[in-house]
VODONU-837939 format. One line per 8 residues: their letters; for each residue x, z, y of C-alpha. Coordinates in nm, 4 decimals, always signed. Layout:
N
a) X:Z:Y  ... .
END
This chain:
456
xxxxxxxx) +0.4877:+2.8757:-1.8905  +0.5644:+2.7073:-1.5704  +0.8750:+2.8019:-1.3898  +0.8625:+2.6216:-1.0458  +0.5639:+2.6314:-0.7388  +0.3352:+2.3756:-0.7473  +0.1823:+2.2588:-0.4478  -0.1621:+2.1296:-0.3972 .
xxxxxxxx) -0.1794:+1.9212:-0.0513  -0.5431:+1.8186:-0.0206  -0.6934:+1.4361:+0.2000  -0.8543:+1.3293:+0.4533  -1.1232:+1.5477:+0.6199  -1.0889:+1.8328:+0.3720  -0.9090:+2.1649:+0.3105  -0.7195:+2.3446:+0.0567 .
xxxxxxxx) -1.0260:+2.4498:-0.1077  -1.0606:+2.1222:-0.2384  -0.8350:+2.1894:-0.5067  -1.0639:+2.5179:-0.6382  -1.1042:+2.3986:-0.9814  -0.7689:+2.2710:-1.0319  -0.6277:+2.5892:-0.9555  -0.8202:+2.7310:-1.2153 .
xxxxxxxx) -0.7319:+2.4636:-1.4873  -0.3658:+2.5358:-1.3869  -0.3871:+2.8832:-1.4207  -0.5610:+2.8565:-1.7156  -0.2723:+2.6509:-1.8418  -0.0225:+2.9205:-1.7677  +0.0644:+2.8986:-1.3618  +0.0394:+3.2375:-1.2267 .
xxxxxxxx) -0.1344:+3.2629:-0.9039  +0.1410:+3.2996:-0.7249  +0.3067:+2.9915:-0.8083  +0.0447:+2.8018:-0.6704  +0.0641:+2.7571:-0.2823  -0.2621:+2.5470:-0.1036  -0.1877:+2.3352:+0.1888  -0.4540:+2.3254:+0.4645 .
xxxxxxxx) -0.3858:+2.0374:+0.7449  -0.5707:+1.9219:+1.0399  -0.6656:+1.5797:+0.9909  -0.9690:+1.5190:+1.2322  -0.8122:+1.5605:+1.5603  -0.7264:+1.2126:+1.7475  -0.4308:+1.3636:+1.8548  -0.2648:+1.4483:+1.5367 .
xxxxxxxx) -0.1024:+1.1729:+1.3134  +0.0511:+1.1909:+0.9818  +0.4212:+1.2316:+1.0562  +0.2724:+1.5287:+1.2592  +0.1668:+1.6732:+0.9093  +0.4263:+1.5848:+0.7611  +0.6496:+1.7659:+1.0005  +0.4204:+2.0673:+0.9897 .
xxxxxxxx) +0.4419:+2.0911:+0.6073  +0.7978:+2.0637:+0.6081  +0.7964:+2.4337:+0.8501  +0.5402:+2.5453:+0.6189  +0.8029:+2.4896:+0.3579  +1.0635:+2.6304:+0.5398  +0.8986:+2.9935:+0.6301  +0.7553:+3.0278:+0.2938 .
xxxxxxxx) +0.9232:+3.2419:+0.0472  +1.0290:+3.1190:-0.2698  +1.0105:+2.8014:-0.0685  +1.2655:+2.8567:+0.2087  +1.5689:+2.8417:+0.0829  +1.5407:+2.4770:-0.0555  +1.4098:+2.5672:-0.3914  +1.2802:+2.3001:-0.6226 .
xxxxxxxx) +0.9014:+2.2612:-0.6291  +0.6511:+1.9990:-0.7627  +0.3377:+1.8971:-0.5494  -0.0221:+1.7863:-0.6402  -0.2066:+1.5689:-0.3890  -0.5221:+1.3764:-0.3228  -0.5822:+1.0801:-0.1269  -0.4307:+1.1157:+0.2464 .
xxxxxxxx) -0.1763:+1.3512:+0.1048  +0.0081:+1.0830:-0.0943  +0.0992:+0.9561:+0.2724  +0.1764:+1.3104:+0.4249  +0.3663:+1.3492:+0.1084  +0.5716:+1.0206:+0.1422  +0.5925:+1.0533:+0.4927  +0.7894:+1.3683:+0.4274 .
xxxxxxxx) +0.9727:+1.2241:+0.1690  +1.1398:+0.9778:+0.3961  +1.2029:+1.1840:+0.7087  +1.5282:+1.0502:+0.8225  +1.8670:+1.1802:+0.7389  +1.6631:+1.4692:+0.4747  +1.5838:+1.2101:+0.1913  +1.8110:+1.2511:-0.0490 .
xxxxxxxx) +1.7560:+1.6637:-0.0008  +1.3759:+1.6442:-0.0139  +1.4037:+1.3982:-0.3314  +1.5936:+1.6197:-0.4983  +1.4157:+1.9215:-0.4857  +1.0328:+1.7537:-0.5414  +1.0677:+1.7618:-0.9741  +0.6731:+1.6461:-1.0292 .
xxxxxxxx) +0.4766:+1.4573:-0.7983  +0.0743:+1.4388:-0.9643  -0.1213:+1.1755:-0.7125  -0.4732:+1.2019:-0.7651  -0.6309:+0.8717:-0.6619  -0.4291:+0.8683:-0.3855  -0.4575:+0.6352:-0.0269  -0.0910:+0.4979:-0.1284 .
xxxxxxxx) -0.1571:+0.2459:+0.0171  -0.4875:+0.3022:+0.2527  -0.8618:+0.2886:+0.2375  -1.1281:+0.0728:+0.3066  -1.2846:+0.3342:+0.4353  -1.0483:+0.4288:+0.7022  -1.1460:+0.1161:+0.9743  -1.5199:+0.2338:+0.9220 .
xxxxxxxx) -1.4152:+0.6120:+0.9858  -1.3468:+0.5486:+1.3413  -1.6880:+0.3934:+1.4392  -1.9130:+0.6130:+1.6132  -2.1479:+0.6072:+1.3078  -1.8147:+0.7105:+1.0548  -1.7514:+0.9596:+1.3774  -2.0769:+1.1418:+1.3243 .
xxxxxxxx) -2.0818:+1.1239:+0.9454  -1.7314:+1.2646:+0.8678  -1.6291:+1.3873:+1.2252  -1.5765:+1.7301:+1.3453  -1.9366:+1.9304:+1.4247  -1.7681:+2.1896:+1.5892  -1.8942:+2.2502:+1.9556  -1.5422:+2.2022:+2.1519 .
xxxxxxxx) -1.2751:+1.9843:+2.2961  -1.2282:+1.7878:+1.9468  -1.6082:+1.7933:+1.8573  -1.7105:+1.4434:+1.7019  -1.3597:+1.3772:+1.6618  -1.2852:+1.1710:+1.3428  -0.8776:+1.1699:+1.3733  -0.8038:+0.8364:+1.4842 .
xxxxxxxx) -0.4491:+0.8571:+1.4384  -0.4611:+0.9769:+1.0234  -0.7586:+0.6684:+1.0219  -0.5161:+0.4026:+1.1469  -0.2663:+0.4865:+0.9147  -0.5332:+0.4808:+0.6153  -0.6610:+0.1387:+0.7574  -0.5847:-0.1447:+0.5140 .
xxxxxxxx) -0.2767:-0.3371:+0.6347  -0.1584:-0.0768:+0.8430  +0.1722:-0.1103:+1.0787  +0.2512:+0.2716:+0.9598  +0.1704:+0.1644:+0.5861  +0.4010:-0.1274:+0.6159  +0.6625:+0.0387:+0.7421  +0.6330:+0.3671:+0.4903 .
xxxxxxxx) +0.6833:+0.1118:+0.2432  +0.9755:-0.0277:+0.3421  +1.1390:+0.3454:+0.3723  +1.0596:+0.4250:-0.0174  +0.9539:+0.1213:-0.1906  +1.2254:-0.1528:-0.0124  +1.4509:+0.0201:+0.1461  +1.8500:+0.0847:+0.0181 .
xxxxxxxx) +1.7723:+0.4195:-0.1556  +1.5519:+0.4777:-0.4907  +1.2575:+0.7695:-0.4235  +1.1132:+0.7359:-0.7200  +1.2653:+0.6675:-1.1046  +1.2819:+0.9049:-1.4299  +1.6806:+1.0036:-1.3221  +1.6959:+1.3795:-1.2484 .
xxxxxxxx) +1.7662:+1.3033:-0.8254  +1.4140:+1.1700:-0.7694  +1.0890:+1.2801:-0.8665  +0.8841:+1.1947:-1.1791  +0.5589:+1.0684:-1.0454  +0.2286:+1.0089:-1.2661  -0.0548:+0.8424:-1.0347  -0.4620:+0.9146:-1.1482 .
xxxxxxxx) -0.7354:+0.7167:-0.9890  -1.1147:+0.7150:-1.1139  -1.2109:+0.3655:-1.3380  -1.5343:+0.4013:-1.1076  -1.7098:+0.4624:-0.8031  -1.9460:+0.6781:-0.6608  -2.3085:+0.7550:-0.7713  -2.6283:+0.8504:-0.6032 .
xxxxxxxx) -2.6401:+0.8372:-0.2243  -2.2882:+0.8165:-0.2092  -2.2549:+0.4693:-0.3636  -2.3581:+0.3120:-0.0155  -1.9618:+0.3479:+0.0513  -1.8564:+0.1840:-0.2507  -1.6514:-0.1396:-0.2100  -1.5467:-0.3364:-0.5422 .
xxxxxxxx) -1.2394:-0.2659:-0.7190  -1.2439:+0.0921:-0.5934  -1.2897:+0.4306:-0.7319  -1.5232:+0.5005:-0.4074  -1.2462:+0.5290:-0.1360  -0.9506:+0.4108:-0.2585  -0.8522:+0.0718:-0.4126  -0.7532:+0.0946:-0.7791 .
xxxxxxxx) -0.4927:-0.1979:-0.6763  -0.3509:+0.0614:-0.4139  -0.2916:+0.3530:-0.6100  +0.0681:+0.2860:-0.7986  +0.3674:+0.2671:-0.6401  +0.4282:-0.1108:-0.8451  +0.5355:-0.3127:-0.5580  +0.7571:-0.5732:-0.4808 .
xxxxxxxx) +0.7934:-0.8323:-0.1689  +0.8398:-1.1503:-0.1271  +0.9918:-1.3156:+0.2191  +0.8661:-1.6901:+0.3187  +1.1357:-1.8114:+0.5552  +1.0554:-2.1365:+0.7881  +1.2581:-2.0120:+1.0745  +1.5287:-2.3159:+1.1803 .
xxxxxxxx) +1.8401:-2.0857:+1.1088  +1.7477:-1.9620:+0.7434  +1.9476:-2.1261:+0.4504  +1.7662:-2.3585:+0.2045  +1.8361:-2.0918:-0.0797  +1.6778:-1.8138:+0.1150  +1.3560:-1.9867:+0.1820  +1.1317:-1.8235:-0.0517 .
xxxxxxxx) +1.2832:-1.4770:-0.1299  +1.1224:-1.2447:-0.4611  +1.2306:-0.8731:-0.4231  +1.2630:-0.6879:-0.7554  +0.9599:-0.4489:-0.8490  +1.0291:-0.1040:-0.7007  +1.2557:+0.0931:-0.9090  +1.0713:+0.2277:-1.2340 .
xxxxxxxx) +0.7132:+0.1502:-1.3551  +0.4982:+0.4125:-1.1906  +0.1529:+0.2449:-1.2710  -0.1927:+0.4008:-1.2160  -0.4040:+0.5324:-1.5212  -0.7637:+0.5092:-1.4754  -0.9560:+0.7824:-1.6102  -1.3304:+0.6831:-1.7689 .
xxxxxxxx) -1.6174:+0.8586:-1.5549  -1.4372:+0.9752:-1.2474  -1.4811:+0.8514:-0.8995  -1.2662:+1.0026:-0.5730  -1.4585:+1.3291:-0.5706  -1.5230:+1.4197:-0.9288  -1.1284:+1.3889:-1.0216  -1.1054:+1.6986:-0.7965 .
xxxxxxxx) -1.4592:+1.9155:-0.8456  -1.5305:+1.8132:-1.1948  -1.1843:+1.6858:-1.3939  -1.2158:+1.5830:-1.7488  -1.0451:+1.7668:-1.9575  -0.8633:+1.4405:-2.1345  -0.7324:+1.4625:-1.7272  -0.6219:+1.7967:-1.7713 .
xxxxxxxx) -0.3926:+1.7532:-2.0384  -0.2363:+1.4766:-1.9648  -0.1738:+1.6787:-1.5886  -0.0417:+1.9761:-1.7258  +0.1653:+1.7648:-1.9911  +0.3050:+1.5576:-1.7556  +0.4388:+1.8775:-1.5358  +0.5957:+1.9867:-1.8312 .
xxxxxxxx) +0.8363:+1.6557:-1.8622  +1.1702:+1.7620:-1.8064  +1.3924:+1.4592:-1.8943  +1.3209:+1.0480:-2.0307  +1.2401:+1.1493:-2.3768  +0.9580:+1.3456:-2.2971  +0.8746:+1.1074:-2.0096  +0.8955:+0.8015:-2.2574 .
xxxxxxxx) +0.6345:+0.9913:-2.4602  +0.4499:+1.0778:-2.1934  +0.3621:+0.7476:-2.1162  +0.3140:+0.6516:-2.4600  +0.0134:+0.8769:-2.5077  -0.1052:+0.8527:-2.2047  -0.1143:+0.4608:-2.2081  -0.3264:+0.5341:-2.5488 .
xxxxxxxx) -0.5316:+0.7701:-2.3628  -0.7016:+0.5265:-2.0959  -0.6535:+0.2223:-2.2818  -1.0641:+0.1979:-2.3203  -1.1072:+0.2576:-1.9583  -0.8186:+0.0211:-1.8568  -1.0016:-0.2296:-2.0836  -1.3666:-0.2227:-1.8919 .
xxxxxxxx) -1.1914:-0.2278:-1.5263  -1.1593:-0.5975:-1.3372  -0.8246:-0.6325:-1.2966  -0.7862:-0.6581:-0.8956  -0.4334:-0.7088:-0.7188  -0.3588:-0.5989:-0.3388  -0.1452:-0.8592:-0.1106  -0.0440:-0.6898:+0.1773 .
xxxxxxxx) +0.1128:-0.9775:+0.4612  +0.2883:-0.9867:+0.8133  +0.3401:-1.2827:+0.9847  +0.6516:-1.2824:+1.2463  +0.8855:-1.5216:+1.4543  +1.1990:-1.5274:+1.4461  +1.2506:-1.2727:+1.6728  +1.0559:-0.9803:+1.4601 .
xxxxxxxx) +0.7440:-1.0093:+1.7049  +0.4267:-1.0691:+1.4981  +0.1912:-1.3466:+1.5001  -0.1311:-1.2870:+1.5989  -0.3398:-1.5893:+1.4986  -0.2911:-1.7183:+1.1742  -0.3872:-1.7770:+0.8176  -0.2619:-1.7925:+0.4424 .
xxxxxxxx) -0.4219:-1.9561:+0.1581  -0.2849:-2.0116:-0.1726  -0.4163:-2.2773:-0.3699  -0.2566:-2.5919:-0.6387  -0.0537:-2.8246:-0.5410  -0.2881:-3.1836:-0.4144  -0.5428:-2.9355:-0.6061  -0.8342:-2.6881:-0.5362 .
xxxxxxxx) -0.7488:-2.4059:-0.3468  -0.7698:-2.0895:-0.5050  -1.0392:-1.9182:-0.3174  -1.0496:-1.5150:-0.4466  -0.7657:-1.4567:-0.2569  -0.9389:-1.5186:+0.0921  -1.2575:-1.3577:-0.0483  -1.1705:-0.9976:+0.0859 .
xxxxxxxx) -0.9443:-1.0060:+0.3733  -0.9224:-0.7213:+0.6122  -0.7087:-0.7455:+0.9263  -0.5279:-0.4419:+1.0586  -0.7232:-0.3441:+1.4283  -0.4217:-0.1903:+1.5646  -0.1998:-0.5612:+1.5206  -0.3309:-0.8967:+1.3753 .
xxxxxxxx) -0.0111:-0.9810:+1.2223  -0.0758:-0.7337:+0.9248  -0.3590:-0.8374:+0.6805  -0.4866:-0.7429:+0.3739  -0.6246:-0.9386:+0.0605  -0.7656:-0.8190:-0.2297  -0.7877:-1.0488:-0.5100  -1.0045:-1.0260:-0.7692 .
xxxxxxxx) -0.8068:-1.1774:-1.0748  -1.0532:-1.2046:-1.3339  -1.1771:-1.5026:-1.0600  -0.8362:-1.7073:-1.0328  -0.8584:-2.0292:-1.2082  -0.5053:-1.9880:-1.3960  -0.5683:-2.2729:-1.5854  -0.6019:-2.4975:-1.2951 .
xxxxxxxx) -0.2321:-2.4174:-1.2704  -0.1492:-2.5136:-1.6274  -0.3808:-2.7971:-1.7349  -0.2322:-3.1532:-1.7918  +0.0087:-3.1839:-1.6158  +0.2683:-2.9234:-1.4837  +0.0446:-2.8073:-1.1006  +0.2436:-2.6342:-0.8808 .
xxxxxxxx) +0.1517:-2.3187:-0.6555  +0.1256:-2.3511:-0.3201  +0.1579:-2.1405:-0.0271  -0.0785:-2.2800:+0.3099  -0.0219:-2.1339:+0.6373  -0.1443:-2.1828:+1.0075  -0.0738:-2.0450:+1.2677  -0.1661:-2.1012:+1.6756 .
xxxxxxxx) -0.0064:-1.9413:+1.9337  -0.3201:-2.0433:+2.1787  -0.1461:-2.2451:+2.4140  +0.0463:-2.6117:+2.4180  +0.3153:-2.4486:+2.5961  +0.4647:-2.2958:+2.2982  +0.4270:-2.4246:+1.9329  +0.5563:-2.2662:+1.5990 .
xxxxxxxx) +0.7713:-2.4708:+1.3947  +0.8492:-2.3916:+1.0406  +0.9976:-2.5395:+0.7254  +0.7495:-2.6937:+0.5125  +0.9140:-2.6551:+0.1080  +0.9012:-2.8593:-0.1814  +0.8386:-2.8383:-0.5479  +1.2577:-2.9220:-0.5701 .
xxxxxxxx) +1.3633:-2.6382:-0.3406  +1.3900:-2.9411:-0.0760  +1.2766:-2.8590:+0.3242  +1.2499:-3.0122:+0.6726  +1.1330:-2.8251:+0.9685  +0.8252:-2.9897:+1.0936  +0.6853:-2.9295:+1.4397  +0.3144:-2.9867:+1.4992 .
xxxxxxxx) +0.1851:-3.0436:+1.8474  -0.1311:-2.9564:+1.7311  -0.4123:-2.8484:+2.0032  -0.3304:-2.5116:+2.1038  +0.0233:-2.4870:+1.9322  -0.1548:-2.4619:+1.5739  +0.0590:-2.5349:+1.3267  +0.0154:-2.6203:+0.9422 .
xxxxxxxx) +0.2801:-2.6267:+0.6563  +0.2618:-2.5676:+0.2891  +0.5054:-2.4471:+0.0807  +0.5456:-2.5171:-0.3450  +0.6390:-2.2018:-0.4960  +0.6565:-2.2455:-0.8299  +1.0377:-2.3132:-0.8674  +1.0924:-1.9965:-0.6949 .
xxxxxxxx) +0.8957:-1.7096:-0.8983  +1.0034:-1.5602:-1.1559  +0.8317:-1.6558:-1.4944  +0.6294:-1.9714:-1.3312  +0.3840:-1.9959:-1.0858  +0.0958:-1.7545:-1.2768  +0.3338:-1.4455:-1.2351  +0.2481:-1.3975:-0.8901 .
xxxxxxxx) -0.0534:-1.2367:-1.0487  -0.0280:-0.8652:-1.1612  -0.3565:-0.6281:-1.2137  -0.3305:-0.2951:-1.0534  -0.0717:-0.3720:-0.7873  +0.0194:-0.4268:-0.4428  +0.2394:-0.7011:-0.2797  +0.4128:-0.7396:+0.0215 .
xxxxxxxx) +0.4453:-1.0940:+0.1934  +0.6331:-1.1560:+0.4813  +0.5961:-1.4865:+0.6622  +0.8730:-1.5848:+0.9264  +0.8009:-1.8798:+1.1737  +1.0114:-2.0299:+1.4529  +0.8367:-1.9907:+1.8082  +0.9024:-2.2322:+2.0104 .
xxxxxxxx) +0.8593:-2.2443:+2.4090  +0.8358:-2.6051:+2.5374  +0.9838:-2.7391:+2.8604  +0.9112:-3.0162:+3.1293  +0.6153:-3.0376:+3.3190  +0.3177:-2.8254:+3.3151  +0.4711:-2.6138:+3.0378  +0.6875:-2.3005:+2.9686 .
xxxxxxxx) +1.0017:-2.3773:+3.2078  +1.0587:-2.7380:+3.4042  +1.3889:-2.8111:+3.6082  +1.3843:-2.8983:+3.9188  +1.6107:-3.1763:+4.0525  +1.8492:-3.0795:+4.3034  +1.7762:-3.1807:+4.6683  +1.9761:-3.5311:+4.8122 .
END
């Protein structure tokens, strides 16, 4: 019998009767009616962003009884409302609180980290097809704000991450002060009419490679002032494994209207985990469980990348390949890029694994990884400047008066990752890469600043 509130917190462009037949499977299960509190938020006004929702489910919380008063509580969500959720999570200064009290977080393919979807949404044709049709001040609004932060490479997904995923507190392990979190995602995507939105890799809407909270980050450092050691930096993978399990025959909808019941179970079981035993288990039958489906998926990988100076201000024009060493370059990973609309410097690849010529890495002789990047700031006045590293750790800034400031480096990392060069590789994940350049403003005649000689 379940002893805490669950709450169901619904996505984009929907309401709290999305979760209908989940409530029934839950109080088939044993929830009483009572116990299970629905979540309706506005998400189609351009005026409303997700902190906004976040901030209004927080007074929800707070006027609610059985709620009010701080009381532990475990949440459901689908798509958007991972964010809202997370968003909430990290408010500033009421972490550590809010962590304790969610028990069970249950994240039903959710937009952890975006949607292709989202950068189509806000067209006038995605206006019209999943805008308001209400007759008023908001009518055709799509909500602009929720879409940018649901657009692939996003500034606010970026910076969300860095609050939970790499910043100095853990939000999400098996230890009693942080939530245990199980993350669902449909192993296909949509059928009929519907498939016209399907992009590859995805379960209709959202990417399976941007479901699970497995992240880590990794920090390429050419600015003049960074130490030789701290060139290449490889962040450990966020706190515990909290991978996604793809469930056979589902796409984004269907794991909401039409559940199987192998998803039922292992939904109800996992609300019903109360300490690392049972949690160990848990994942033990649950790996089992979707091991066929696991099996038929391509295994795609999310890379999501900044580019700044040395400053912190990003870098508009630029681009990253990776590719071997005086070798082929490996050409999946600039196959699906997506740049952020809001801010060039973010980007987005999605890399379809099952394309990467490991071998090309391994054969003969030992081939080395290797990191490409240009980038132009547009004008000869001011050039970037970076650090261009070898396979031995050695580096040597390099300046490249290139036409319009482009420049060009490459750096070998294969002495720097963990396990060899191959390991940057992992199905069913996202990772962040930050690139840091040096900008440099030139001087003298016709350029940035020129000195004047004094008067005789």
């Amino acid at each position: 019998m379940a002893t805490r509130p669950l709450i169901l917190l619904h996505g984009y462009s929907a309401d709290g009767h999305a979760f209908n037949r989940w409530r029934s499977v839950l109080q088939a299960a044993g929830w009483r009616a009572d116990q299970l509190f629905t979540v309706s938020y506005e998400s189609l006004s351009n005026e409303v962003s997700v902190r906004d929702i976040a901030e209004g489910f927080d007074k929800l919380l707070r006027k609610q009884e059985g709620l009010a008063n701080g009381e532990p509580f475990d949440v459901m969500v689908h798509s958007t409302g991972m964010l809202v959720l997370r968003a909430w999570l990290t408010q500033r200064g009421m972490s550590a609180p809010r962590r304790a009290r969610l028990k069970h977080l249950i994240a039903l393919a959710p937009a952890t980290f975006g949607s292709p979807l989202a950068h189509k949404g806000r067209s006038f044709l995605g206006a019209l097809v999943r805008g308001r049709k209400g007759f008023g001040p908001d009518f055709l609004e799509a909500g602009d704000q929720v879409l940018d932060a649901l657009e692939l490479g996003s500034r606010f997904s970026w910076d969300l991450a860095h609050a939970d995923l790499f910043g100095t507190e853990c939000f999400y392990d098996t230890r009693r002060a942080t939530p245990y979190v199980f993350v669902f995602c449909g192993a296909r995507g949509y059928r009929g009419l519907s498939a016209i939105a399907n992009s590859a890799g995805t379960d209709g809407a959202v990417r399976w490679a941007g479901c699970a909270l497995n992240s880590r980050k990794l920090v390429l450092d050419l600015t003049a002032d960074c130490a030789e050691a701290d060139r290449v930096q490889v962040l450990d993978w966020t706190q515990d494994d909290v991978p996604m399990y793809p469930i056979a025959n589902t796409d984004h909808g269907s794991i909401l209207s039409n559940p199987p019941v192998a998803l039922q179970q292992m939904v109800i079981d996992a609300l019903r985990v109360t300490s690392r035993p049972l949690y160990d288990a848990w994942v033990a039958q649950a790996d089992a469980a979707v091991a066929d489906a696991r099996g038929t998926m391509v295994p795609w990988q999310q890379f999501i990348v900044r580019a700044v100076d040395e400053r912190g201000d990003g870098v508009a024009d630029w681009n990253l390949q990776l590719g071997v060493r005086n070798g082929p370059t490996l050409t999946p990973f600039t196959q699906d890029v997506h740049v952020y609309s809001g801010d060039a410097s973010y980007r987005s690849f999605h890399v379809n694994l099952s394309q990467l010529k490991q071998a090309e890495l391994l054969r003969g002789r030992p081939r080395h990884l290797a990191a490409q990047l240009y980038a132009s700031t547009g004008t000869q006045r001011v050039l970037y400047t970076g650090a261009m590293v070898d396979g031995a750790g050695d580096s040597a800034v390099v300046e490249a008066p290139n036409r319009a400031g482009t420049w060009y480096g490459t750096l070998d990392l294969s002495s720097v990752l963990p396990g060899g060069a191959v390991r940057l590789f992992h199905p069913f994940t996202t990772t962040f890469i930050e690139l840091r350049l040096e900008r440099d403003p030139l001087t003298g005649a016709g350029m940035v600043a020129r000195m004047h000689e004094p008067d005789r």
